[in-house]
C-alpha positions as CSV (number, residue, x, y, z in Angstrom):
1,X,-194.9,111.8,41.5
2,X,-191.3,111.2,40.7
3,X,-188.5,112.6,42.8
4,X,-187.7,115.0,40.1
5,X,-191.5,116.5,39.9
6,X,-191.2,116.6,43.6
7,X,-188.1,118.3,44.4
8,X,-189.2,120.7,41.2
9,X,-191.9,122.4,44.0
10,X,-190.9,125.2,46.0
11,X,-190.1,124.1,49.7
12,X,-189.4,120.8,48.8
13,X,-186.1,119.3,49.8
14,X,-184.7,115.4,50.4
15,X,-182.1,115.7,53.0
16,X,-180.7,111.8,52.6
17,X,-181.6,109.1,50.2
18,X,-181.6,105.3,52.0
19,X,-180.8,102.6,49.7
20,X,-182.1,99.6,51.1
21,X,-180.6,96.3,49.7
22,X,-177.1,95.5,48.1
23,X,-175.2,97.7,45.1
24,X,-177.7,97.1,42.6
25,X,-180.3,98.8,44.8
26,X,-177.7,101.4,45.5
27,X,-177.3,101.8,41.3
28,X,-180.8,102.6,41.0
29,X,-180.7,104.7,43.7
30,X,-178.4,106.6,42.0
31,X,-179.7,106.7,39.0
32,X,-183.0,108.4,40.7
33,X,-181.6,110.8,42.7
34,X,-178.1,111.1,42.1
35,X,-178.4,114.0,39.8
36,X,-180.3,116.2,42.2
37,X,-177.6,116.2,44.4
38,X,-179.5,114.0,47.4
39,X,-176.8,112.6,49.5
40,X,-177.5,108.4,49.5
41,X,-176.8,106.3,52.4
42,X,-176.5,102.2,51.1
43,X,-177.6,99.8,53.7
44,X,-176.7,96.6,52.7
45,X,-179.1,93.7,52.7
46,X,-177.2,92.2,49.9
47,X,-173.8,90.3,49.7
48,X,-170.3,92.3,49.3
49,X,-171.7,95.5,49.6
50,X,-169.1,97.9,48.1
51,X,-171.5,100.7,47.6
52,X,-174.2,99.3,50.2
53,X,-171.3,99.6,53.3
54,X,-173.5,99.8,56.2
55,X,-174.8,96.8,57.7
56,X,-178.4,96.4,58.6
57,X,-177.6,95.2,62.2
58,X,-175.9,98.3,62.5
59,X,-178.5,100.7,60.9
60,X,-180.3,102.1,64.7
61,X,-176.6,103.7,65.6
62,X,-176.3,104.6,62.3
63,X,-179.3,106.4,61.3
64,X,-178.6,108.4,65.0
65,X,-175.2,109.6,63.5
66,X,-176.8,110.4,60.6
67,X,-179.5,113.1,62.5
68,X,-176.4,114.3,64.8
69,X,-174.1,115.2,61.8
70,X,-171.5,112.4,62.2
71,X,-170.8,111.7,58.6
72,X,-168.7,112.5,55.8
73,X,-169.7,112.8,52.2
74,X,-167.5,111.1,49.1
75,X,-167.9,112.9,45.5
76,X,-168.7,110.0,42.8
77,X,-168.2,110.8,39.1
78,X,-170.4,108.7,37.3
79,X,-170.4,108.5,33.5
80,X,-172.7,109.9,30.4
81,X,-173.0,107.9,27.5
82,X,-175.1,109.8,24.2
83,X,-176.4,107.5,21.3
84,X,-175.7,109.4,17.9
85,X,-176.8,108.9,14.3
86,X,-175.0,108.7,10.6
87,X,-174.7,112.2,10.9
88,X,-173.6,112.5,14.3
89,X,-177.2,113.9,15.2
90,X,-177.9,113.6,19.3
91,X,-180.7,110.8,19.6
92,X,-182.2,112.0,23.0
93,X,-184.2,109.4,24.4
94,X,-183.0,106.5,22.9
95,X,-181.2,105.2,26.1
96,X,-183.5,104.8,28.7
97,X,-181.4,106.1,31.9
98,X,-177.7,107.2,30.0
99,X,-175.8,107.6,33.3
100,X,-173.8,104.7,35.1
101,X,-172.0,105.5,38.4
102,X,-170.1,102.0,38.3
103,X,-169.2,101.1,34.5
104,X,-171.0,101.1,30.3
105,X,-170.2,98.0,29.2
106,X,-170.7,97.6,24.9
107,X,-170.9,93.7,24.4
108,X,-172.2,91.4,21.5
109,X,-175.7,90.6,21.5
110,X,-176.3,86.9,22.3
111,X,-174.3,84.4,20.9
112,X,-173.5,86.6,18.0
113,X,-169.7,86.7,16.9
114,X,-167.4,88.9,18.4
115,X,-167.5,92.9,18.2
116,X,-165.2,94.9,16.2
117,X,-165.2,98.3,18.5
118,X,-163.3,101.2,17.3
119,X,-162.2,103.3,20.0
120,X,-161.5,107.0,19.8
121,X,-160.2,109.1,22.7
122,X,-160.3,113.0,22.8
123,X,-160.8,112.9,18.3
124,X,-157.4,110.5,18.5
125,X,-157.8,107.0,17.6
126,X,-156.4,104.5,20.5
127,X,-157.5,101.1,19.0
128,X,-160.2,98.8,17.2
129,X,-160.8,95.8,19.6
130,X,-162.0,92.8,18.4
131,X,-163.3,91.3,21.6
132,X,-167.0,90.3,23.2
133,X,-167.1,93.8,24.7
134,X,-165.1,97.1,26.0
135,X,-166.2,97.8,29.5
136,X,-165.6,101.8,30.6
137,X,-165.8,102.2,34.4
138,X,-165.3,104.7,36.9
139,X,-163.1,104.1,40.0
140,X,-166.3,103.5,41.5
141,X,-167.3,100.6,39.3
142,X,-163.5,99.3,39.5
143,X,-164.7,96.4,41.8
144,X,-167.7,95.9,39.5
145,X,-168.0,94.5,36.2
146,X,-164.6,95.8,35.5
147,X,-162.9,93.1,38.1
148,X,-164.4,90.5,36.7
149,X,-162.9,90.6,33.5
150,X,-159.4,91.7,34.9
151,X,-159.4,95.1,34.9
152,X,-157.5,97.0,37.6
153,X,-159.0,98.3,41.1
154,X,-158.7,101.6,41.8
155,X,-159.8,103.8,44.9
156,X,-163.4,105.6,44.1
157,X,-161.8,109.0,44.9
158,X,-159.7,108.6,42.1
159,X,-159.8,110.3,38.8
160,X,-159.9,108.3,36.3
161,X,-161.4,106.1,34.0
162,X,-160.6,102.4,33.1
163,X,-160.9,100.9,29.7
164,X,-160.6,96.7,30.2
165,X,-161.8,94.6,26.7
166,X,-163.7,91.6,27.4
167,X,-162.1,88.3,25.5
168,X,-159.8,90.8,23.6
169,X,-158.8,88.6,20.5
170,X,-155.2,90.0,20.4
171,X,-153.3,89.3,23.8
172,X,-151.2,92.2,23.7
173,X,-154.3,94.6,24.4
174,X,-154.6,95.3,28.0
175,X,-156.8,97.3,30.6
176,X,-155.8,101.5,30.0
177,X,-156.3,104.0,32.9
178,X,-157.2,107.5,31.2
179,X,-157.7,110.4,33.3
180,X,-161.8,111.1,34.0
181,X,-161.7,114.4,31.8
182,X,-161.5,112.3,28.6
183,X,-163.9,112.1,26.1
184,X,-164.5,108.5,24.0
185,X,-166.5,108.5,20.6
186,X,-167.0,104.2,19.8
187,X,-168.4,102.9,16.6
188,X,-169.4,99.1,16.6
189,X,-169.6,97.0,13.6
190,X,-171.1,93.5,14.3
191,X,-171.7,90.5,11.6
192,X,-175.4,90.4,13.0
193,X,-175.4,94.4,12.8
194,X,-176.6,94.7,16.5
195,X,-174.5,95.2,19.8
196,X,-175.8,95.6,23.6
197,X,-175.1,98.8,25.8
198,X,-175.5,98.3,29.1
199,X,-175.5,101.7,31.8
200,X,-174.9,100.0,35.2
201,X,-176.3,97.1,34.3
202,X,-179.6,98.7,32.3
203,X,-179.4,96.7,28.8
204,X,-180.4,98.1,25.6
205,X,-180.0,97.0,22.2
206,X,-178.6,99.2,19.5
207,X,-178.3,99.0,15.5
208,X,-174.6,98.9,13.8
209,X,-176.3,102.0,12.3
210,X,-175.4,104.7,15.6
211,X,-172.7,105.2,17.5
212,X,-171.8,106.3,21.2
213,X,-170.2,109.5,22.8
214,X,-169.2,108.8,26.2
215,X,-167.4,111.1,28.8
216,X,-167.9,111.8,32.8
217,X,-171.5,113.3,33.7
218,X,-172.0,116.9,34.2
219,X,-172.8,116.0,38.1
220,X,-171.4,114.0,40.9
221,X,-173.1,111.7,42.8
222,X,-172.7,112.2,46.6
223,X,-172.3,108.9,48.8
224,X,-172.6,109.0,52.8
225,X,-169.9,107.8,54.7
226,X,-170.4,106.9,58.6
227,X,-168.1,105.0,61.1
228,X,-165.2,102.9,60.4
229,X,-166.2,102.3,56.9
230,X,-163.5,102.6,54.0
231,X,-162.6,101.0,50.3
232,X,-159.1,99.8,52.2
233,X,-161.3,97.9,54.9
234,X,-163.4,96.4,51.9
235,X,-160.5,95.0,50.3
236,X,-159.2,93.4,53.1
237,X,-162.4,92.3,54.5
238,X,-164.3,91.5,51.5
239,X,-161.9,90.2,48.9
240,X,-159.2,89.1,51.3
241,X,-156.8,91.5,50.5
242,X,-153.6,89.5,50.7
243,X,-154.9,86.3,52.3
């Protein structure tokens, strides 16, 4: 049964979720069990581990903090994105998992041309990029996707969300920091009438035909903290902050 069938029985409960393996793992995890408000622990078996902090060499002391209560949990907003028709009619169903904890990136579908993404924040247009892509992310995803492409790092308790184009054709459209409570209605148009959406890293094709309604989920995702672990420590051990 799926965690959702099984938590949906009386007497049922999921104290921690372990994420075994590096931030991708931990996405999924997310995606599973995030909304029914199981704490996740990430142990990383992976690379840079931003998500996936604990270190498997590490995990026996660990997992004994864990049972004695020596942890701290970190709220996570992740992101909802809704696919709507001509009419603005909700298409439920048509995106396979529609929350991302790290970032929804809208890019152009192979080696199409580039997208023409009209961009509309709380009913008020903000801009139409012509780019390969928008990328919104969540503080979370900061170090993501988003970071790749340029877009500024912020600390996951923050509360905000970033908007950084991909390729932007114009060179005078930068990354935007909006607060998290903001709502974003896109409408793609595409010489080969198709784009990609893409919830933390899930990839699904769309017509020019819909268009999106993104804002932050209705839940938060709960992350386990334990020892010396922190995004400052990440930066400078990780990315060589500074070096």
């Amino acid at each position: 049964p799926s965690v959702d069938d099984y938590m949906s029985h009386e007497g049922n409960a999921i104290d921690f979720a372990l994420s075994l393996g590096g931030d991708g793992t931990f996405l999924t995890t997310a995606a599973m069990v995030g909304h029914l408000d199981i704490p996740i622990l990430g142990i990383n078996l992976g690379h840079l581990g931003f998500l996936a902090e604990v270190q498997a060499q590490d995990l026996d002391d660990i997992l004994h903090k864990l049972v004695a209560g020596e942890y701290t949990i970190e709220q996570r907003s992740p992101l909802n994105v809704t696919v709507l028709d001509k009419e603005g009619n909700n298409r439920d169903g048509l995106i396979m998992a529609p929350n991302a904890l790290n970032e929804i990136a809208i890019l152009k579908q192979g080696l199409s041309s580039m997208l023409s993404i009209e961009l509309q924040v709380n009913g008020e247009l903000l801009h139409t990029y012509h780019s390969d892509g928008l990328v919104i992310a969540t503080p979370t995803g900061s170090t993501a996707y988003n970071l790749s492409i340029g877009g500024p790092l912020m600390v996951p308790q923050s509360r905000g969300i970033i908007l950084t184009p991909i390729a932007p054709h114009s060179l005078t459209v930068k990354p935007l920091v909006v607060p998290d409570d903001w709502k974003f209605d896109l409408r793609v148009t595409s010489r080969y009438d198709a784009f990609m959406v893409s919830v933390d890293g899930r990839s699904q094709s769309f017509g020019t035909d819909v268009s999106l309604h993104i804002e932050r989920a209705a839940y938060t995702v709960k992350v386990v903290q334990i020892g010396d672990n922190s995004f400052l420590k990440s930066l400078r051990t990780k990315l060589n902050w500074g070096k």
